[in-house]
N, C-alpha and C positions, 0 to 999 in steps of 0.2 A: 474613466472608461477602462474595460478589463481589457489586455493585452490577448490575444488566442495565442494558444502554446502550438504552433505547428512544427512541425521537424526540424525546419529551417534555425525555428528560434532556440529551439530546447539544447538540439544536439550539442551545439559549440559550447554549450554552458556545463555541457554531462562532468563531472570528476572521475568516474569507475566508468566498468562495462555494463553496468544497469541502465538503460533505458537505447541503449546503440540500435538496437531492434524496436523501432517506435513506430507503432499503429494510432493514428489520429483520426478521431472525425467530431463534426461541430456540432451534430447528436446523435444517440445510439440510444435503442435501447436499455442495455448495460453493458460498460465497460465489459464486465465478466467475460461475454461473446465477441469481443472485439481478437482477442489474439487468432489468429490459424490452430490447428490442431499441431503443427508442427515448430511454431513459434518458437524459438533456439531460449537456451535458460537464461534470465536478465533482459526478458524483454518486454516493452510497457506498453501499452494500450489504455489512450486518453480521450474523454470526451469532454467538449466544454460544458455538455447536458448531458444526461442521460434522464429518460424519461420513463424507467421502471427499474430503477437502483434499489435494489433488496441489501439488506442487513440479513443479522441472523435471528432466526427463527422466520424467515420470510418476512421479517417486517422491512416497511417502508423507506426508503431513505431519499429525501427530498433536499435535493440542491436547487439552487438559485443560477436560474441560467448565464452561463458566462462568470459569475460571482464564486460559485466555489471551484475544486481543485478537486474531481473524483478522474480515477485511472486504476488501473490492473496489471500487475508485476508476474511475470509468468516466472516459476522457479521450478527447478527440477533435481528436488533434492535425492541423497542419497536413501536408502534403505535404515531402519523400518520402516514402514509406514506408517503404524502407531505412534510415532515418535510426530508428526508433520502436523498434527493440531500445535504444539508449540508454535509455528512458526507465523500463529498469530500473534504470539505477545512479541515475538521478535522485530515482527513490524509495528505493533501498537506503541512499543519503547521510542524504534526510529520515530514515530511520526510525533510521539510525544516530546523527544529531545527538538526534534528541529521547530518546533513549536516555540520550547522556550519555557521559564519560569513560568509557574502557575499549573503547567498542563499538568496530568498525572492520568494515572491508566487505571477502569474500571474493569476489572478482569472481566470476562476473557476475552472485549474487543472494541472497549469504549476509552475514546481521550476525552479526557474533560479538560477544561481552561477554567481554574478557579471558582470549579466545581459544578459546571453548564456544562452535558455534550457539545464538543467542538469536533470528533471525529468518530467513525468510525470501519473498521477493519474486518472484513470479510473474507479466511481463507479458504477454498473450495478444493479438495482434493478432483484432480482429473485424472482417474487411471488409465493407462496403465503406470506412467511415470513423470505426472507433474503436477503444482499444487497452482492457483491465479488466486494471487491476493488483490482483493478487492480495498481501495481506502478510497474514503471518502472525507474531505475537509470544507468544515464553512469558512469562505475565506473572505471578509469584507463585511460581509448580510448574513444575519443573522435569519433563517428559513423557516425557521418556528418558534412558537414561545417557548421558554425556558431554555433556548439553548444556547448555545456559545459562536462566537466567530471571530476569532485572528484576524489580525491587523498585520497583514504579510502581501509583498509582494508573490504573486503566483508560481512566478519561474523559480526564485530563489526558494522557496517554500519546497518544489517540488523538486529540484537540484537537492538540495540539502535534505531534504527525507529519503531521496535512491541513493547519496554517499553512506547516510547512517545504517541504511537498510540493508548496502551492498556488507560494510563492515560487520553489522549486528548478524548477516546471515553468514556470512565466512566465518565468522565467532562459533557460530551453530555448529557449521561441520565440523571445525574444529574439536569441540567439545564431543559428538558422537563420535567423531573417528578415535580420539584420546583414550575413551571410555570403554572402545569395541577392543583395543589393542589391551587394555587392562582385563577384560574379560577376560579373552582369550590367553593371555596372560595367567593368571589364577589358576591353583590346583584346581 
């Protein structure tokens, strides 16, 4: 039987400030619409269904009710904006490290497990100042042919993809800020 991730359960497990801001419900139409418009940066919106999870290009993305692991990370990054499409491979990496041996990343928003989609990552710019990354994981059941499904506990699963994520996106700014001071730096 799947365990539900409600606040109760997720929170005490958090390691960062990613997910302290937690919107749950037991279906939604997509995650995506779950945060407020005001929802603070680091904050995650989960549903154990969502029942019109889009990918990109508008395509479909069908979980297994209760069985996988889809939720939305609200981040609100720094300046450019051109620069915030990255910030899907920044999550495709987390969700591929916490995954484990095998996964690897099909640019620009697919995890595969040993060469089957097992994930995938939708970032949606929201202007004026924030991006909801969408991930979606088959976690147990596999929800269509040809595709992949981890053998993970839920909570750890999703615990350990907001620490990777919290690190792999502090890494991020890091890097634009380093890079902006070197500009401006330069004759």
């Amino acid at each position: 039987m799947t365990v539900p991730l409600p606040p109760d359960v997720v929170l005490p497990r958090l390691r960062g400030s990613f997910g302290r801001a937690y919107y749950y419900a037991v279906e939604t139409p997509s995650t995506q619409e779950l945060p407020p418009e005001d929802a603070p940066h680091g904050a995650v919106a989960l549903a154990e269904h969502q029942t019109e999870g889009r990918g990109r290009r508008d395509r479909v993305w069908i979980d297994a009710p209760g069985a996988g692991l889809t939720f939305s990370l609200v981040l609100r990054p720094p300046p450019p904006v051109k620069r915030w499409p990255e910030l899907t491979i920044v999550a495709a990496e987390a969700v591929a490290g916490a995954i484990g041996p095998g996964a690897t990343i099909k640019e620009p928003n697919d995890v595969l497990l040993d060469g089957a989609k097992v994930a995938g990552v939708l970032a949606q710019a929201r202007l004026p100042a924030r991006v909801v990354v969408g991930i979606g994981v088959n976690v147990g059941v596999v929800p269509w042919e040809g595709a992949a499904a981890v053998d993970a506990d839920r909570l750890e699963l999703l615990v350990e993809i907001l620490a990777r994520l919290e690190r792999g996106y502090d890494g991020w700014v890091r890097e634009r800020s380093a890079g902006a001071w070197l500009v401006r730096q330069d004759p």
